[in-house]
GUVEX-439623 format. One record per residue (C-alpha): x negated, y, z negated. Coordinates in steps of 0.5 Angstrom, whole numbers, plus 500, padded with zeros to 3 digits. Layout:
REM residues N
XYZ;...
//
This chain:
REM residues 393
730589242;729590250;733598249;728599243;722597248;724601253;725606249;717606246;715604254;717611257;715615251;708613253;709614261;712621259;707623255;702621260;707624267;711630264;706633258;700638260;696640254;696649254;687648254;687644261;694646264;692645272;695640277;688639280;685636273;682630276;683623272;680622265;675615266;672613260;667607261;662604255;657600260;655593258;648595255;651599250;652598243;656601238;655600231;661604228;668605230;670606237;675612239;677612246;682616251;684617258;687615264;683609265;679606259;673600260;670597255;665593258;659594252;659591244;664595239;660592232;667596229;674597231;676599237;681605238;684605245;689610248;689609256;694609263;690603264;685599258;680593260;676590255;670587259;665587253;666584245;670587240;666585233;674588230;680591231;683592236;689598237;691600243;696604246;696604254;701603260;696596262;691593258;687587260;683583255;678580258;672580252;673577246;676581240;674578232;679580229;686582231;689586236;695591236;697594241;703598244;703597253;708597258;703590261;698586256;694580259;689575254;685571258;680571252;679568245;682573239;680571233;685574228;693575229;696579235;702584234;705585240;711591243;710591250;714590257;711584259;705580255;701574259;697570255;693565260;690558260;683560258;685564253;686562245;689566239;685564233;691567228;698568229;703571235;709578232;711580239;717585242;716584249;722584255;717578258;712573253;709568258;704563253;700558257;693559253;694557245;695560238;692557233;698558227;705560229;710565234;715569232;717574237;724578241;724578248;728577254;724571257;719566253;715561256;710557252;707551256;700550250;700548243;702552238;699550230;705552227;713554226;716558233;721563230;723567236;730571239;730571247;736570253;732564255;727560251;722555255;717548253;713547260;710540259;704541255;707545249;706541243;709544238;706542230;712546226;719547228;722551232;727555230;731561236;737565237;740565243;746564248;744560252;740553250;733551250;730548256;725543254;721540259;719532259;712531256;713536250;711535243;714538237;712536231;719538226;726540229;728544235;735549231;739554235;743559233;748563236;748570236;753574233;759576237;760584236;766586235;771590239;771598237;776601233;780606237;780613234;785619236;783624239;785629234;780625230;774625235;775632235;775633227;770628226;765631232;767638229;764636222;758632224;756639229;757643222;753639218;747637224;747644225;746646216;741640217;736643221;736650218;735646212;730642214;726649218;727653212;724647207;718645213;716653213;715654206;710647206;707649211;705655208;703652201;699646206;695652210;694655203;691649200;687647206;686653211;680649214;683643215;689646218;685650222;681644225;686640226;690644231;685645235;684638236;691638238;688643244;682639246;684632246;691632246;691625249;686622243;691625239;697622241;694615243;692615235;699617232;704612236;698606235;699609227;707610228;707603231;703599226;704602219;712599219;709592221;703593216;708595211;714589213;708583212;706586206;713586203;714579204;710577198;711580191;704582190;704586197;711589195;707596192;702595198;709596203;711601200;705605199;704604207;711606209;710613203;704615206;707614214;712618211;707624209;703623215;709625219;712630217;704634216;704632223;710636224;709642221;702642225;705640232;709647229;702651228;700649235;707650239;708657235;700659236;700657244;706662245;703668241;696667243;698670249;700677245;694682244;696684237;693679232;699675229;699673223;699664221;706665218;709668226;705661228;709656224;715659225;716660232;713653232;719651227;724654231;722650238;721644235;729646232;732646239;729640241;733636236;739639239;738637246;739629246;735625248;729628252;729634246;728629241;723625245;719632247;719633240;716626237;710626243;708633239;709630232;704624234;699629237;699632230;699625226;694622231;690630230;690629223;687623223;681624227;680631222;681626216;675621219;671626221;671630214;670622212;664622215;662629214;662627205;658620207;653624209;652629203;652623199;659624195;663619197;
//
Protein backbone atom coordinates (compact mmCIF):
# COMPACT_ATOMS: atom_id res chain seq x y z
CA UNK A 1 0.00 0.00 0.00
CA UNK A 2 2.88 2.41 1.07
CA UNK A 3 4.82 1.54 -2.47
CA UNK A 4 1.61 2.14 -4.38
CA UNK A 5 1.08 5.62 -2.54
CA UNK A 6 4.41 6.49 -3.35
CA UNK A 7 4.17 5.66 -6.52
CA UNK A 8 1.11 7.79 -7.36
CA UNK A 9 2.45 10.82 -4.89
CA UNK A 10 5.53 11.09 -7.28
CA UNK A 11 3.76 10.77 -10.19
CA UNK A 12 1.71 13.87 -9.31
CA UNK A 13 5.10 16.03 -8.30
CA UNK A 14 6.81 14.95 -11.62
CA UNK A 15 4.14 16.22 -13.46
CA UNK A 16 4.32 19.15 -12.01
CA UNK A 17 8.41 19.36 -11.78
CA UNK A 18 9.59 17.48 -14.85
CA UNK A 19 6.59 17.84 -17.54
CA UNK A 20 6.85 21.42 -19.69
CA UNK A 21 3.56 21.65 -22.08
CA UNK A 22 5.20 22.38 -26.20
CA UNK A 23 2.41 25.67 -25.93
CA UNK A 24 4.22 27.53 -22.55
CA UNK A 25 7.79 25.97 -22.93
CA UNK A 26 9.61 28.76 -20.92
CA UNK A 27 11.60 28.52 -17.59
CA UNK A 28 10.47 31.94 -16.52
CA UNK A 29 6.71 31.13 -16.79
CA UNK A 30 5.50 32.62 -13.51
CA UNK A 31 3.46 30.29 -11.25
CA UNK A 32 -0.27 29.41 -12.14
CA UNK A 33 -2.81 31.26 -9.04
CA UNK A 34 -6.43 30.47 -9.32
CA UNK A 35 -8.46 32.27 -6.46
CA UNK A 36 -12.44 32.32 -6.36
CA UNK A 37 -13.00 35.53 -4.07
CA UNK A 38 -15.37 35.17 -1.33
CA UNK A 39 -18.27 37.10 -2.88
CA UNK A 40 -18.35 34.87 -5.82
CA UNK A 41 -21.04 32.49 -6.49
CA UNK A 42 -21.02 29.52 -8.80
CA UNK A 43 -24.06 27.82 -9.75
CA UNK A 44 -22.64 24.82 -11.90
CA UNK A 45 -19.48 22.76 -11.73
CA UNK A 46 -16.06 24.15 -10.92
CA UNK A 47 -12.95 23.30 -12.73
CA UNK A 48 -10.04 24.33 -11.59
CA UNK A 49 -5.69 24.25 -12.03
CA UNK A 50 -2.48 25.71 -11.15
CA UNK A 51 -0.18 25.87 -8.75
CA UNK A 52 -2.20 27.21 -6.13
CA UNK A 53 -5.96 26.78 -6.21
CA UNK A 54 -8.11 29.14 -3.51
CA UNK A 55 -11.51 28.47 -3.02
CA UNK A 56 -12.69 30.81 -0.78
CA UNK A 57 -16.22 31.76 -2.54
CA UNK A 58 -19.85 29.08 -2.90
CA UNK A 59 -19.54 26.34 -5.71
CA UNK A 60 -23.32 25.46 -5.92
CA UNK A 61 -21.94 22.23 -7.84
CA UNK A 62 -19.17 19.89 -7.70
CA UNK A 63 -15.88 21.20 -7.58
CA UNK A 64 -12.73 19.92 -9.70
CA UNK A 65 -9.49 20.67 -8.21
CA UNK A 66 -5.90 19.93 -9.78
CA UNK A 67 -3.27 22.20 -7.87
CA UNK A 68 0.56 22.14 -6.41
CA UNK A 69 -1.37 23.49 -3.23
CA UNK A 70 -5.61 23.48 -2.60
CA UNK A 71 -7.23 25.52 0.08
CA UNK A 72 -10.91 25.44 0.28
CA UNK A 73 -11.90 28.57 2.39
CA UNK A 74 -15.31 28.85 0.95
CA UNK A 75 -18.56 26.32 0.55
CA UNK A 76 -18.91 23.43 -1.56
CA UNK A 77 -22.91 22.41 -2.05
CA UNK A 78 -21.25 19.06 -3.86
CA UNK A 79 -18.61 17.09 -4.70
CA UNK A 80 -15.38 17.64 -3.93
CA UNK A 81 -12.33 15.84 -6.34
CA UNK A 82 -9.16 17.08 -6.02
CA UNK A 83 -5.61 15.92 -7.27
CA UNK A 84 -2.80 18.22 -5.62
CA UNK A 85 0.48 18.07 -3.44
CA UNK A 86 -1.25 19.89 -0.39
CA UNK A 87 -4.96 20.30 0.25
CA UNK A 88 -6.27 22.20 3.03
CA UNK A 89 -10.24 21.74 3.72
CA UNK A 90 -11.17 24.80 5.75
CA UNK A 91 -14.91 25.24 4.43
CA UNK A 92 -17.46 22.85 4.27
CA UNK A 93 -18.10 20.63 1.62
CA UNK A 94 -22.08 18.85 1.40
CA UNK A 95 -21.14 15.84 -0.31
CA UNK A 96 -18.15 13.78 -0.69
CA UNK A 97 -14.68 14.24 -1.17
CA UNK A 98 -12.22 12.31 -3.23
CA UNK A 99 -8.99 13.54 -3.55
CA UNK A 100 -5.39 12.26 -4.44
CA UNK A 101 -2.60 14.57 -2.37
CA UNK A 102 0.71 14.24 -0.97
CA UNK A 103 -1.06 16.15 2.35
CA UNK A 104 -4.92 16.67 3.26
CA UNK A 105 -6.05 18.43 6.28
CA UNK A 106 -10.09 18.38 7.33
CA UNK A 107 -10.71 21.20 9.76
CA UNK A 108 -14.29 21.34 8.57
CA UNK A 109 -17.70 19.64 8.28
CA UNK A 110 -18.07 17.08 5.13
CA UNK A 111 -21.41 15.69 4.76
CA UNK A 112 -20.85 12.68 2.49
CA UNK A 113 -18.06 9.89 2.69
CA UNK A 114 -14.29 10.79 2.34
CA UNK A 115 -12.10 8.35 0.01
CA UNK A 116 -8.74 9.24 0.54
CA UNK A 117 -4.96 8.15 -1.27
CA UNK A 118 -2.71 10.34 0.08
CA UNK A 119 0.88 10.51 2.01
CA UNK A 120 -0.32 12.02 5.20
CA UNK A 121 -4.04 12.78 6.12
CA UNK A 122 -5.04 14.78 9.37
CA UNK A 123 -8.62 15.16 10.29
CA UNK A 124 -8.68 18.00 13.19
CA UNK A 125 -10.74 18.29 16.25
CA UNK A 126 -13.37 20.73 15.03
CA UNK A 127 -13.88 18.79 11.85
CA UNK A 128 -16.69 16.10 11.58
CA UNK A 129 -17.23 13.49 8.81
CA UNK A 130 -20.99 13.23 8.13
CA UNK A 131 -20.53 9.60 6.13
CA UNK A 132 -17.71 7.24 5.90
CA UNK A 133 -13.73 7.01 5.88
CA UNK A 134 -11.83 4.74 2.53
CA UNK A 135 -8.40 5.88 2.89
CA UNK A 136 -4.75 4.92 1.69
CA UNK A 137 -2.44 6.93 3.32
CA UNK A 138 1.38 6.51 4.91
CA UNK A 139 -0.06 8.53 7.83
CA UNK A 140 -3.85 8.87 8.91
CA UNK A 141 -4.19 11.08 12.27
CA UNK A 142 -8.37 11.18 13.06
CA UNK A 143 -9.11 13.54 15.98
CA UNK A 144 -12.32 14.99 14.53
CA UNK A 145 -15.45 12.55 14.26
CA UNK A 146 -16.78 10.22 11.55
CA UNK A 147 -20.12 9.70 11.83
CA UNK A 148 -20.40 5.68 10.13
CA UNK A 149 -17.26 3.50 9.64
CA UNK A 150 -13.25 3.65 8.61
CA UNK A 151 -11.57 1.25 6.56
CA UNK A 152 -8.14 2.32 5.55
CA UNK A 153 -4.22 0.90 4.75
CA UNK A 154 -1.72 2.81 6.27
CA UNK A 155 1.56 2.72 7.97
CA UNK A 156 0.37 4.67 11.19
CA UNK A 157 -3.36 5.31 12.37
CA UNK A 158 -4.32 7.28 15.42
CA UNK A 159 -8.09 7.84 16.23
CA UNK A 160 -8.81 9.78 19.28
CA UNK A 161 -12.95 10.76 18.73
CA UNK A 162 -15.81 8.88 18.01
CA UNK A 163 -16.54 6.81 15.19
CA UNK A 164 -20.35 5.53 14.46
CA UNK A 165 -19.43 2.37 12.91
CA UNK A 166 -16.95 -0.85 12.36
CA UNK A 167 -13.01 0.32 12.19
CA UNK A 168 -11.60 -2.03 9.56
CA UNK A 169 -8.02 -0.99 9.06
CA UNK A 170 -4.21 -2.75 7.98
CA UNK A 171 -1.59 -0.48 9.59
CA UNK A 172 2.20 -0.96 11.30
CA UNK A 173 0.87 0.52 14.38
CA UNK A 174 -3.12 0.90 15.26
CA UNK A 175 -3.74 3.76 18.17
CA UNK A 176 -7.12 4.37 20.44
CA UNK A 177 -6.17 7.73 22.44
CA UNK A 178 -8.66 8.38 25.35
CA UNK A 179 -11.57 9.89 23.66
CA UNK A 180 -11.93 7.09 20.68
CA UNK A 181 -15.43 5.81 21.48
CA UNK A 182 -15.85 3.09 18.94
CA UNK A 183 -19.78 2.00 18.44
CA UNK A 184 -18.85 -1.08 15.87
CA UNK A 185 -15.80 -3.51 16.18
CA UNK A 186 -12.65 -3.08 15.10
CA UNK A 187 -11.02 -5.32 13.16
CA UNK A 188 -7.04 -4.84 11.77
CA UNK A 189 -4.07 -6.52 10.41
CA UNK A 190 -1.01 -5.78 11.85
CA UNK A 191 2.21 -7.00 13.26
CA UNK A 192 2.41 -5.62 16.12
CA UNK A 193 -0.76 -5.11 18.80
CA UNK A 194 -2.80 -2.44 19.16
CA UNK A 195 -2.23 0.46 21.57
CA UNK A 196 -5.61 1.33 23.59
CA UNK A 197 -5.25 4.02 25.80
CA UNK A 198 -7.48 4.15 29.26
CA UNK A 199 -10.92 5.76 28.99
CA UNK A 200 -11.63 4.08 25.21
CA UNK A 201 -14.89 3.11 24.47
CA UNK A 202 -15.64 0.26 21.93
CA UNK A 203 -18.94 -0.75 21.70
CA UNK A 204 -18.27 -4.62 19.89
CA UNK A 205 -15.00 -6.50 19.82
CA UNK A 206 -11.38 -5.31 19.25
CA UNK A 207 -9.62 -8.92 16.72
CA UNK A 208 -6.17 -8.55 15.19
CA UNK A 209 -4.84 -10.54 12.50
CA UNK A 210 -1.61 -11.24 11.53
CA UNK A 211 -0.28 -10.46 8.30
CA UNK A 212 0.93 -13.25 6.31
CA UNK A 213 4.27 -14.39 6.26
CA UNK A 214 5.91 -14.14 2.33
CA UNK A 215 7.58 -16.98 1.44
CA UNK A 216 11.18 -17.51 0.43
CA UNK A 217 11.85 -16.95 -3.52
CA UNK A 218 12.66 -20.14 -5.12
CA UNK A 219 16.10 -20.18 -6.72
CA UNK A 220 16.09 -20.28 -10.45
CA UNK A 221 19.64 -21.32 -12.45
CA UNK A 222 20.74 -19.12 -14.55
CA UNK A 223 20.27 -20.86 -17.56
CA UNK A 224 16.93 -20.58 -16.61
CA UNK A 225 17.04 -16.77 -16.06
CA UNK A 226 18.31 -16.17 -19.16
CA UNK A 227 15.96 -18.43 -21.01
CA UNK A 228 12.92 -17.16 -19.24
CA UNK A 229 14.66 -13.18 -19.75
CA UNK A 230 15.16 -14.11 -23.26
CA UNK A 231 11.53 -15.25 -24.17
CA UNK A 232 9.42 -12.46 -21.94
CA UNK A 233 11.95 -9.89 -24.21
CA UNK A 234 10.48 -11.57 -27.36
CA UNK A 235 7.13 -11.66 -26.43
CA UNK A 236 7.28 -7.82 -24.99
CA UNK A 237 8.67 -6.61 -27.86
CA UNK A 238 5.75 -8.45 -30.35
CA UNK A 239 3.29 -7.06 -27.66
CA UNK A 240 4.10 -3.62 -28.48
CA UNK A 241 4.53 -3.83 -32.37
CA UNK A 242 0.92 -5.48 -31.81
CA UNK A 243 -0.65 -3.21 -29.49
CA UNK A 244 0.94 -0.01 -32.00
CA UNK A 245 -0.33 -1.46 -35.13
CA UNK A 246 -3.87 -2.18 -33.42
CA UNK A 247 -3.59 1.87 -31.76
CA UNK A 248 -2.84 3.03 -35.22
CA UNK A 249 -5.73 1.53 -37.31
CA UNK A 250 -8.33 2.92 -34.09
CA UNK A 251 -7.00 6.09 -34.34
CA UNK A 252 -7.47 6.41 -37.86
CA UNK A 253 -11.09 4.89 -37.63
CA UNK A 254 -11.82 7.25 -34.42
CA UNK A 255 -10.30 10.57 -36.52
CA UNK A 256 -12.60 9.43 -38.99
CA UNK A 257 -15.52 9.22 -36.96
CA UNK A 258 -15.07 12.29 -35.06
CA UNK A 259 -12.43 14.76 -36.69
CA UNK A 260 -13.78 17.87 -34.74
CA UNK A 261 -14.01 16.18 -31.56
CA UNK A 262 -10.28 14.69 -32.04
CA UNK A 263 -9.09 17.83 -33.36
CA UNK A 264 -10.36 20.02 -30.27
CA UNK A 265 -9.51 17.59 -27.87
CA UNK A 266 -5.87 17.75 -28.68
CA UNK A 267 -5.72 21.11 -28.78
CA UNK A 268 -7.03 21.13 -25.18
CA UNK A 269 -4.07 18.90 -24.35
CA UNK A 270 -1.84 22.02 -25.80
CA UNK A 271 -3.59 24.97 -23.84
CA UNK A 272 -4.44 23.44 -20.44
CA UNK A 273 -2.16 20.49 -20.15
CA UNK A 274 -2.46 20.69 -16.46
CA UNK A 275 -6.37 20.76 -16.30
CA UNK A 276 -6.31 18.11 -18.23
CA UNK A 277 -4.11 15.84 -16.33
CA UNK A 278 -5.60 17.01 -12.88
CA UNK A 279 -9.08 15.74 -14.51
CA UNK A 280 -7.57 12.41 -15.81
CA UNK A 281 -5.66 11.02 -12.62
CA UNK A 282 -8.84 12.19 -10.26
CA UNK A 283 -10.87 9.82 -13.36
CA UNK A 284 -8.19 6.97 -13.06
CA UNK A 285 -8.17 7.11 -9.25
CA UNK A 286 -11.82 7.21 -8.35
CA UNK A 287 -13.64 5.30 -11.09
CA UNK A 288 -11.93 1.69 -9.87
CA UNK A 289 -13.02 2.64 -6.23
CA UNK A 290 -16.67 3.93 -7.61
CA UNK A 291 -16.67 0.41 -9.53
CA UNK A 292 -15.22 -1.79 -6.46
CA UNK A 293 -18.17 -0.18 -3.99
CA UNK A 294 -20.77 -0.76 -6.66
CA UNK A 295 -19.56 -4.45 -7.03
CA UNK A 296 -20.21 -5.37 -3.32
CA UNK A 297 -23.66 -5.51 -3.83
CA UNK A 298 -25.63 -7.95 -6.40
CA UNK A 299 -27.52 -4.98 -7.85
CA UNK A 300 -24.41 -2.79 -8.36
CA UNK A 301 -22.46 -5.84 -9.84
CA UNK A 302 -23.57 -4.27 -13.69
CA UNK A 303 -22.78 -0.58 -12.43
CA UNK A 304 -19.25 -1.94 -11.61
CA UNK A 305 -18.41 -3.40 -14.59
CA UNK A 306 -19.88 -0.67 -16.63
CA UNK A 307 -17.65 1.72 -14.48
CA UNK A 308 -14.40 -0.43 -15.06
CA UNK A 309 -15.45 -0.76 -19.11
CA UNK A 310 -15.90 2.70 -19.64
CA UNK A 311 -12.60 3.53 -17.74
CA UNK A 312 -10.85 0.99 -20.00
CA UNK A 313 -12.36 3.09 -23.50
CA UNK A 314 -11.34 6.15 -21.85
CA UNK A 315 -7.81 5.29 -21.55
CA UNK A 316 -6.86 3.89 -24.28
CA UNK A 317 -8.82 6.95 -26.52
CA UNK A 318 -6.63 9.07 -24.21
CA UNK A 319 -3.69 7.20 -25.41
CA UNK A 320 -4.22 7.41 -28.97
CA UNK A 321 -4.90 11.20 -28.56
CA UNK A 322 -1.71 11.69 -26.21
CA UNK A 323 -0.01 10.03 -29.82
CA UNK A 324 -1.94 12.80 -31.78
CA UNK A 325 -0.73 15.42 -29.74
CA UNK A 326 3.17 13.96 -29.00
CA UNK A 327 3.39 13.22 -33.15
CA UNK A 328 1.93 16.57 -33.97
CA UNK A 329 4.01 18.65 -31.68
CA UNK A 330 7.12 16.84 -33.34
CA UNK A 331 6.13 17.59 -37.08
CA UNK A 332 4.78 20.92 -36.63
CA UNK A 333 7.89 21.89 -36.66
CA UNK A 334 8.30 21.08 -40.46
CA UNK A 335 6.91 23.54 -43.18
CA UNK A 336 5.44 20.75 -45.30
CA UNK A 337 1.97 20.18 -44.44
CA UNK A 338 1.82 16.49 -42.80
CA UNK A 339 -0.89 14.62 -43.15
CA UNK A 340 -3.10 13.07 -39.65
CA UNK A 341 -2.12 9.72 -40.14
CA UNK A 342 2.27 10.78 -39.85
CA UNK A 343 0.80 12.57 -36.20
CA UNK A 344 -0.49 9.47 -34.69
CA UNK A 345 2.15 7.52 -35.98
CA UNK A 346 4.96 9.00 -34.68
CA UNK A 347 3.03 9.60 -31.98
CA UNK A 348 2.59 5.92 -31.42
CA UNK A 349 6.22 5.29 -31.93
CA UNK A 350 7.39 7.38 -28.93
CA UNK A 351 5.05 6.48 -26.67
CA UNK A 352 6.41 2.84 -27.72
CA UNK A 353 9.91 3.62 -26.59
CA UNK A 354 8.48 4.71 -23.42
CA UNK A 355 7.45 1.52 -22.41
CA UNK A 356 10.71 0.05 -23.12
CA UNK A 357 12.51 2.38 -20.65
CA UNK A 358 11.50 1.31 -16.92
CA UNK A 359 10.19 3.06 -14.83
CA UNK A 360 10.58 6.66 -15.82
CA UNK A 361 9.31 5.80 -19.73
CA UNK A 362 6.14 4.18 -18.19
CA UNK A 363 5.60 7.04 -15.73
CA UNK A 364 6.33 9.44 -18.79
CA UNK A 365 3.92 7.76 -21.03
CA UNK A 366 0.99 7.71 -18.24
CA UNK A 367 1.28 11.49 -17.42
CA UNK A 368 0.39 11.88 -21.10
CA UNK A 369 -2.25 9.16 -21.33
CA UNK A 370 -3.94 11.23 -18.54
CA UNK A 371 -3.65 14.51 -20.25
CA UNK A 372 -5.38 12.86 -23.20
CA UNK A 373 -8.28 11.14 -20.70
CA UNK A 374 -8.51 14.52 -18.58
CA UNK A 375 -8.85 16.31 -22.32
CA UNK A 376 -11.39 14.14 -23.60
CA UNK A 377 -13.50 14.72 -20.68
CA UNK A 378 -13.43 18.55 -20.75
CA UNK A 379 -14.33 18.48 -24.62
CA UNK A 380 -16.77 15.62 -23.68
CA UNK A 381 -18.48 18.53 -20.97
CA UNK A 382 -18.41 21.19 -23.43
CA UNK A 383 -20.20 19.30 -26.18
CA UNK A 384 -22.63 18.63 -23.13
CA UNK A 385 -23.15 21.73 -22.69
CA UNK A 386 -23.07 23.05 -26.31
CA UNK A 387 -26.55 20.04 -27.13
CA UNK A 388 -28.35 21.69 -23.63
CA UNK A 389 -28.17 24.84 -25.42
CA UNK A 390 -29.65 24.13 -28.89
CA UNK A 391 -32.51 22.29 -26.85
CA UNK A 392 -31.39 18.47 -27.83
CA UNK A 393 -30.45 16.99 -24.93
Amino acid sequence: MKKLLSTLFILVLLSVTFFVPQAHATSEQPPVTVVLLRNETINRDYFAAGDTVTVSGTVNGDAYIAGGTVVIDGTINGDLLVAAGTVQLNGPVKNDVRAIAGAIIFSNTVGGNVTLGTGTATVNPEARITGSVLAGAGTLDIYGSVGKGITAGSGNITINNKVGGDVMVAAEMLSFLPKSNVSGDVTYWSENEASVASGVVMAGDLVRHELPKQEEPKVIGKKGMLAGATMFGGFAFAGVIIAGLTLFVLGLILKALLPKFTERSVSLMQKNPWGSFGLGIVTVIMLPILAVTAMITVIGFPIGLFLLMMLSILCLVGHIYAAFFIGKGILTKSKAEVHHAWHLLVGLVVLGIFTLIPILGWLAKGIFVLIGTGAILFEKNSVYRQMRLKHLV
